[in-house]
VMD Tcl script that builds the backbone (N, CA, C; Angstrom):
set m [mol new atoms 282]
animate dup $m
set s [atomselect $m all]
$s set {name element resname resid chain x y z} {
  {N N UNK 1 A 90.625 -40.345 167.001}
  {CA C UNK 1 A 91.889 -40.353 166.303}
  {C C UNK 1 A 92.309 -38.904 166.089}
  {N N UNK 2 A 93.789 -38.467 166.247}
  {CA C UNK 2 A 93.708 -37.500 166.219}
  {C C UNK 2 A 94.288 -36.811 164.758}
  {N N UNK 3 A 94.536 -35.944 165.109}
  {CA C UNK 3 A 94.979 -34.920 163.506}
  {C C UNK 3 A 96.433 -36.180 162.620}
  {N N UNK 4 A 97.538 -36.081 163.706}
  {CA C UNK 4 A 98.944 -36.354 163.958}
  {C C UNK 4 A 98.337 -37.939 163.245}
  {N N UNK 5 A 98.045 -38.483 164.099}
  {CA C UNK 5 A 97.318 -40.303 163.749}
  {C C UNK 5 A 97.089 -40.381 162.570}
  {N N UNK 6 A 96.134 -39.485 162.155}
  {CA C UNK 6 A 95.696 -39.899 160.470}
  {C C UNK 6 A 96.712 -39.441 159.682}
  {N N UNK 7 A 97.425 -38.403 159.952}
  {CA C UNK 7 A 98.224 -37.723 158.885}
  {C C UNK 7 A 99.436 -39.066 158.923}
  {N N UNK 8 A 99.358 -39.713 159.790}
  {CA C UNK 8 A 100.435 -40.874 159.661}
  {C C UNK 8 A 99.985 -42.167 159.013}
  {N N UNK 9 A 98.599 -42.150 158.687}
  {CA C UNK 9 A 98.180 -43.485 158.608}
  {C C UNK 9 A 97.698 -43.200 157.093}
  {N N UNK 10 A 98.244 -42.159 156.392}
  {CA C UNK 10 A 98.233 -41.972 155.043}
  {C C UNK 10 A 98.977 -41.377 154.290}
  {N N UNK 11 A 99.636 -42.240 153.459}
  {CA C UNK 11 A 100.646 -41.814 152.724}
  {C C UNK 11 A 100.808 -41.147 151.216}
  {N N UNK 12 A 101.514 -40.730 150.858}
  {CA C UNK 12 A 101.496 -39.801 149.328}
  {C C UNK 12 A 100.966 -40.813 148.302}
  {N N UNK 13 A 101.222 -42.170 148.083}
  {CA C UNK 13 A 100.155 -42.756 147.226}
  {C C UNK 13 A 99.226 -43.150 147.138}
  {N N UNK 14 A 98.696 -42.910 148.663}
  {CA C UNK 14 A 96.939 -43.304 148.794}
  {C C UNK 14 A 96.417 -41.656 148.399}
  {N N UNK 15 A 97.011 -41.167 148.631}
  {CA C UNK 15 A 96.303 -39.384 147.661}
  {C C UNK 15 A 96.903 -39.384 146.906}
  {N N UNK 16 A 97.895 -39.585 146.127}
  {CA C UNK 16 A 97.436 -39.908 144.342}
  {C C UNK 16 A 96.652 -40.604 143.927}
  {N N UNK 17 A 96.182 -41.798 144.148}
  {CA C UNK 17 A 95.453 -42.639 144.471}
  {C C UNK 17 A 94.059 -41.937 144.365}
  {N N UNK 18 A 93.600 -41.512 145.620}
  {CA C UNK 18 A 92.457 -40.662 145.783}
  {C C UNK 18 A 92.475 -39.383 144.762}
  {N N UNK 19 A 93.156 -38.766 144.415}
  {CA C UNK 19 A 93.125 -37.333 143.660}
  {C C UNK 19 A 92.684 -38.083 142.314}
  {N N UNK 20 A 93.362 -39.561 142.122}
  {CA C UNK 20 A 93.297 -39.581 140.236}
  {C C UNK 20 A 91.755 -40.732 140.416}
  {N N UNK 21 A 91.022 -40.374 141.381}
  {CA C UNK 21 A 89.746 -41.522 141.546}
  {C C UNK 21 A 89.972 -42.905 141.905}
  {N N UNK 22 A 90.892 -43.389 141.754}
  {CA C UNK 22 A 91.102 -45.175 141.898}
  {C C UNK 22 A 90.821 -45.241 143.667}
  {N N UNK 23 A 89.760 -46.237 144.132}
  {CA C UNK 23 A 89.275 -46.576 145.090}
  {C C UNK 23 A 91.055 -47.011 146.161}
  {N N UNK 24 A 90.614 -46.403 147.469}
  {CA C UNK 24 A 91.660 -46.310 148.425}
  {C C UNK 24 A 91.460 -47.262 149.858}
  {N N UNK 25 A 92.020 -48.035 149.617}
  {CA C UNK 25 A 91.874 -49.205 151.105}
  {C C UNK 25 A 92.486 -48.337 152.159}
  {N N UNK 26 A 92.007 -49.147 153.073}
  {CA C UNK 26 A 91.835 -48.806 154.823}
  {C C UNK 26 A 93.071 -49.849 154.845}
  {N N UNK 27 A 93.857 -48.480 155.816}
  {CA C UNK 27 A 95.408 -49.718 156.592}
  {C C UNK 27 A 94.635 -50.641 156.993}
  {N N UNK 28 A 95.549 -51.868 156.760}
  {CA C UNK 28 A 95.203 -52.952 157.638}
  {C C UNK 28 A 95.565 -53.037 158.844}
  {N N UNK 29 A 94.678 -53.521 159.507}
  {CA C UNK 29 A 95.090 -53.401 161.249}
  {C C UNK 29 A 95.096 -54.830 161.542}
  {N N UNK 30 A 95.942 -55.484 162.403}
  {CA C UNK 30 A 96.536 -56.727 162.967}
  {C C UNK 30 A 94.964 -57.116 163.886}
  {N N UNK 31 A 94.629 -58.600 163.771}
  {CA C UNK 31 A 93.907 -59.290 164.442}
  {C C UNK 31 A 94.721 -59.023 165.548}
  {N N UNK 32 A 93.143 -58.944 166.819}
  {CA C UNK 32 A 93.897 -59.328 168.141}
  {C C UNK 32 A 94.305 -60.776 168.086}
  {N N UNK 33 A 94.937 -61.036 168.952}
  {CA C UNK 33 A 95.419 -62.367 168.899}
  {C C UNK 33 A 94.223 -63.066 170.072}
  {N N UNK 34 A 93.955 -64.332 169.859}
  {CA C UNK 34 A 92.955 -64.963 170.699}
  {C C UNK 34 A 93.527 -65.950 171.729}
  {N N UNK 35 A 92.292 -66.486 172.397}
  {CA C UNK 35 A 93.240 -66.924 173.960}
  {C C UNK 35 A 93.861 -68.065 173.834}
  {N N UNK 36 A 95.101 -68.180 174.691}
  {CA C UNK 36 A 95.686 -69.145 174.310}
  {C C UNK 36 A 95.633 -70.541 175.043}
  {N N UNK 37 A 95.079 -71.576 174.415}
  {CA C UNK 37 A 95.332 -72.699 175.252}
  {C C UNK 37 A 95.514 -73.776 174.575}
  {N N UNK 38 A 96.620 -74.178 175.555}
  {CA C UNK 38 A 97.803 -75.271 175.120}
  {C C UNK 38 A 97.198 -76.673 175.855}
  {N N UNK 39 A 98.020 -77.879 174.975}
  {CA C UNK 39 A 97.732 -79.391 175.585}
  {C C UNK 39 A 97.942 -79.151 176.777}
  {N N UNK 40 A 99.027 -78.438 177.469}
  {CA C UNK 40 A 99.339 -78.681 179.183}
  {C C UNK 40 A 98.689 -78.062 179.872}
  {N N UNK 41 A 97.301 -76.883 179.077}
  {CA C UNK 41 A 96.033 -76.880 180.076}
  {C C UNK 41 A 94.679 -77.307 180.039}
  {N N UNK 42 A 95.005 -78.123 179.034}
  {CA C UNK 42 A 93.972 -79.407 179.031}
  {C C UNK 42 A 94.339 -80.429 180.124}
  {N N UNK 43 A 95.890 -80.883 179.756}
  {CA C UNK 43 A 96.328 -81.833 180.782}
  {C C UNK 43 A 95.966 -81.383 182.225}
  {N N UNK 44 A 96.192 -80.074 182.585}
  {CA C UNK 44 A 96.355 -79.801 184.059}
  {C C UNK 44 A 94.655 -79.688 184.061}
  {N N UNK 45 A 93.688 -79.442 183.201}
  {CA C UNK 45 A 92.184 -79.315 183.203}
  {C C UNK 45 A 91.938 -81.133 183.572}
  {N N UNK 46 A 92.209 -82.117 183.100}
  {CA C UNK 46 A 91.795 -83.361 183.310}
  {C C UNK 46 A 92.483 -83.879 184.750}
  {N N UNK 47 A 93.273 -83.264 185.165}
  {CA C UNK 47 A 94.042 -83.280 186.750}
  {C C UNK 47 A 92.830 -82.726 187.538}
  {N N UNK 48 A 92.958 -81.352 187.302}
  {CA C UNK 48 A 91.265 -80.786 188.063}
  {C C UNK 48 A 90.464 -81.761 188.328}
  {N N UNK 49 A 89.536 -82.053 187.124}
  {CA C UNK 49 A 88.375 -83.077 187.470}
  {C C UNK 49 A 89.042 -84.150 188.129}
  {N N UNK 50 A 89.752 -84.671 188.034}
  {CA C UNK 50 A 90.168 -86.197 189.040}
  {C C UNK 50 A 90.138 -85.535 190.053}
  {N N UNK 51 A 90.908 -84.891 190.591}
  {CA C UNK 51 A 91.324 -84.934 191.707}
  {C C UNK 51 A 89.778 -83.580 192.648}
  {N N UNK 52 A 89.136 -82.964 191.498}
  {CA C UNK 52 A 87.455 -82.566 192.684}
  {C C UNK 52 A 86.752 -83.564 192.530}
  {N N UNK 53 A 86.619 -84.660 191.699}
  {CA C UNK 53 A 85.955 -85.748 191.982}
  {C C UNK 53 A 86.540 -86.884 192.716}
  {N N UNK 54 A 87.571 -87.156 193.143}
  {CA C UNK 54 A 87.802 -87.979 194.268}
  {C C UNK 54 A 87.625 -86.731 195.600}
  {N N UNK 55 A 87.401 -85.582 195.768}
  {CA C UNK 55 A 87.258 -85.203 197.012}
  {C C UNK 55 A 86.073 -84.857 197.108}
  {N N UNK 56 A 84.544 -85.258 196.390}
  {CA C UNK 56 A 83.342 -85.038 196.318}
  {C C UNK 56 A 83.059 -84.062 196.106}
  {N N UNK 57 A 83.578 -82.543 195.059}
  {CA C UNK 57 A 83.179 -81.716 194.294}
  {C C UNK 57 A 82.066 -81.759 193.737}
  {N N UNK 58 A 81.488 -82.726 192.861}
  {CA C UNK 58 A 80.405 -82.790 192.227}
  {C C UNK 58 A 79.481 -83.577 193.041}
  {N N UNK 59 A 78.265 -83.268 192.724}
  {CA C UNK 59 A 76.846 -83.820 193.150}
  {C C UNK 59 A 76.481 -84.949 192.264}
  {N N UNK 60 A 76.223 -86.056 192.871}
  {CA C UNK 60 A 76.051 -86.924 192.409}
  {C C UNK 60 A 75.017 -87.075 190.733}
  {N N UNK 61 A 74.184 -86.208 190.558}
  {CA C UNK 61 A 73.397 -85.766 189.460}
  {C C UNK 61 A 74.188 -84.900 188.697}
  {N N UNK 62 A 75.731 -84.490 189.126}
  {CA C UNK 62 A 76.677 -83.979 188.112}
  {C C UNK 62 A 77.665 -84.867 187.417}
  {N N UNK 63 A 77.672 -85.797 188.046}
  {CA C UNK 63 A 78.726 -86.843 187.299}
  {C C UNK 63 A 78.603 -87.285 186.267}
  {N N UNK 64 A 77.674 -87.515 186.095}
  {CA C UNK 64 A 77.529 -87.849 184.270}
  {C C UNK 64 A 77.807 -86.967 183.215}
  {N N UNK 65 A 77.793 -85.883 183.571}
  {CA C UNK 65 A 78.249 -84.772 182.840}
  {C C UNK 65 A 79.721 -84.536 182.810}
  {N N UNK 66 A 80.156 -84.646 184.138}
  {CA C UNK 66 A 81.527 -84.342 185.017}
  {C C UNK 66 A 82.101 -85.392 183.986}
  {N N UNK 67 A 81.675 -87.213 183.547}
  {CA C UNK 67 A 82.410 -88.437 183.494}
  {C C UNK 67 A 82.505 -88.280 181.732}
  {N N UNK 68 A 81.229 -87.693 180.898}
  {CA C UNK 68 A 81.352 -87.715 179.769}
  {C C UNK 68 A 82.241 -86.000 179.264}
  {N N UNK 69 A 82.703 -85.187 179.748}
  {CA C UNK 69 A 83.350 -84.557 179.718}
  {C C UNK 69 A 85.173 -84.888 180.014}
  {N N UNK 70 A 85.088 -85.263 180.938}
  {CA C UNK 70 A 86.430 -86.225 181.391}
  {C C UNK 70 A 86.938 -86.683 180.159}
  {N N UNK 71 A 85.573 -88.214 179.801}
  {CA C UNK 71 A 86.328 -88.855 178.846}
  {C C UNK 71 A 86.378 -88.263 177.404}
  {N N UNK 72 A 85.901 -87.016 177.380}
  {CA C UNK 72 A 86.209 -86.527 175.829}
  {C C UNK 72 A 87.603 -86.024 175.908}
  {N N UNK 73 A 87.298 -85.684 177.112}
  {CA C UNK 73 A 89.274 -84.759 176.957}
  {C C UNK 73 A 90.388 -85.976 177.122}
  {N N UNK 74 A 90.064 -86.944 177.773}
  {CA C UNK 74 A 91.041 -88.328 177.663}
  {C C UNK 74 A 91.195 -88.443 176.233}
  {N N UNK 75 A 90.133 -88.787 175.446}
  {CA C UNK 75 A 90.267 -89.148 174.030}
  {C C UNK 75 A 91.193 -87.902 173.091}
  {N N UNK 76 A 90.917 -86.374 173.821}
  {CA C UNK 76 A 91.422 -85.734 172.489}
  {C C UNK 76 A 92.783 -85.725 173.136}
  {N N UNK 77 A 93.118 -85.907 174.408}
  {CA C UNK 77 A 94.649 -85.919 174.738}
  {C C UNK 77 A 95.415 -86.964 174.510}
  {N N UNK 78 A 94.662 -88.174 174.263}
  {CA C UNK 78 A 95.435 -89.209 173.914}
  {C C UNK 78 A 95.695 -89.018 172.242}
  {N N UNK 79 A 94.877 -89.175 171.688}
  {CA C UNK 79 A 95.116 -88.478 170.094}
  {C C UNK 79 A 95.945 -87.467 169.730}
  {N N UNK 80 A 95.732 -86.618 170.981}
  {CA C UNK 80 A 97.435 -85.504 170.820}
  {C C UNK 80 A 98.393 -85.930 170.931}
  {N N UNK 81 A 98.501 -87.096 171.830}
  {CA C UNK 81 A 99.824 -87.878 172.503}
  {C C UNK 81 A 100.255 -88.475 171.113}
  {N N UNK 82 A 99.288 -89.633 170.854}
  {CA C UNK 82 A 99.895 -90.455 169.652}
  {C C UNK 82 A 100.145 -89.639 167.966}
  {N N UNK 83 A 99.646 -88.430 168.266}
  {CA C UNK 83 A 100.488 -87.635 166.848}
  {C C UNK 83 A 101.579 -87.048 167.037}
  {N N UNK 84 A 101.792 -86.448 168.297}
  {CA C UNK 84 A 103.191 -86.189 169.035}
  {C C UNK 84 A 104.425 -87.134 168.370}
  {N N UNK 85 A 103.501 -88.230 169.191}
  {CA C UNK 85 A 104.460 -89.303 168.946}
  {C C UNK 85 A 104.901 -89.431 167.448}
  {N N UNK 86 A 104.089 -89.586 166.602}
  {CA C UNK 86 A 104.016 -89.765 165.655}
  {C C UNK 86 A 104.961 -88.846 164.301}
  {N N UNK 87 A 104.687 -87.923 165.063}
  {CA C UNK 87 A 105.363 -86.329 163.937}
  {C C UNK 87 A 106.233 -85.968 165.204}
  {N N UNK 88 A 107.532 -86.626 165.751}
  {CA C UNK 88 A 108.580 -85.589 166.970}
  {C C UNK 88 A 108.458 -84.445 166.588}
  {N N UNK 89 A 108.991 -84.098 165.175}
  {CA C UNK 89 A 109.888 -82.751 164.635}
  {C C UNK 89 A 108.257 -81.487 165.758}
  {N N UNK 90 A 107.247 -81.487 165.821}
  {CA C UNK 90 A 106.249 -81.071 166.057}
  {C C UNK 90 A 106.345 -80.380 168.103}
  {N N UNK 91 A 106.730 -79.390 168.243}
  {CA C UNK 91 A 107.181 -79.099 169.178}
  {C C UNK 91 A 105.569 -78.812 170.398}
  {N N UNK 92 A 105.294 -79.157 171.587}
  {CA C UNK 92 A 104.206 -78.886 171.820}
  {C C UNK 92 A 104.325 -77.375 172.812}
  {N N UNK 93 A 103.027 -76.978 172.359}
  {CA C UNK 93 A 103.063 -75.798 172.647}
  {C C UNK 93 A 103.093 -75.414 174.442}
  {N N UNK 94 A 102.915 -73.747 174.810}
  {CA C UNK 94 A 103.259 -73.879 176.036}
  {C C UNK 94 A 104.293 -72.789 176.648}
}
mol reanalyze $m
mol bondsrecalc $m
mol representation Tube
mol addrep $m
């Protein structure tokens, strides 16, 4: 950080502050923002698996994994669907 940086990232009442002793917080700095994923890449994720498992993608000792994965994301997309439904005003993301 340089000279210019800090002299900006502190202002005349965090050194009054500091000069008269009262404890001095650290600027707050903004969360990165985290990754984003929306129902329509779940949806296009449950397209994936159908369509590498009808063209024999998985090994037969993967399907059970491949089928109970599938149907969890069926269940949480249908549960998205019917609150959709449920609450319109609720815009889906994307």
């Amino acid at each position: 950080m340089s000279e210019n940086e800090v002299n900006d990232a502190v202002d005349s009442a965090d050194v009054a502050a500091a000069l008269s002793g009262e404890p001095v917080e650290a600027p707050q700095q903004q969360a990165p923002a985290g990754p984003d994923l929306t129902v329509q890449d779940l949806q296009a994720l449950r397209s994936i698996i159908d369509v590498a498992s009808q063209r024999g993608a998985f090994k037969p000792n993967e399907m059970m994994t491949v089928g109970q994965v599938y149907t969890k994301l069926e269940s949480f997309l249908g549960a998205v669907s019917q609150a959709q439904a449920q609450n319109p005003t609720t815009q889906p993301q994307g």
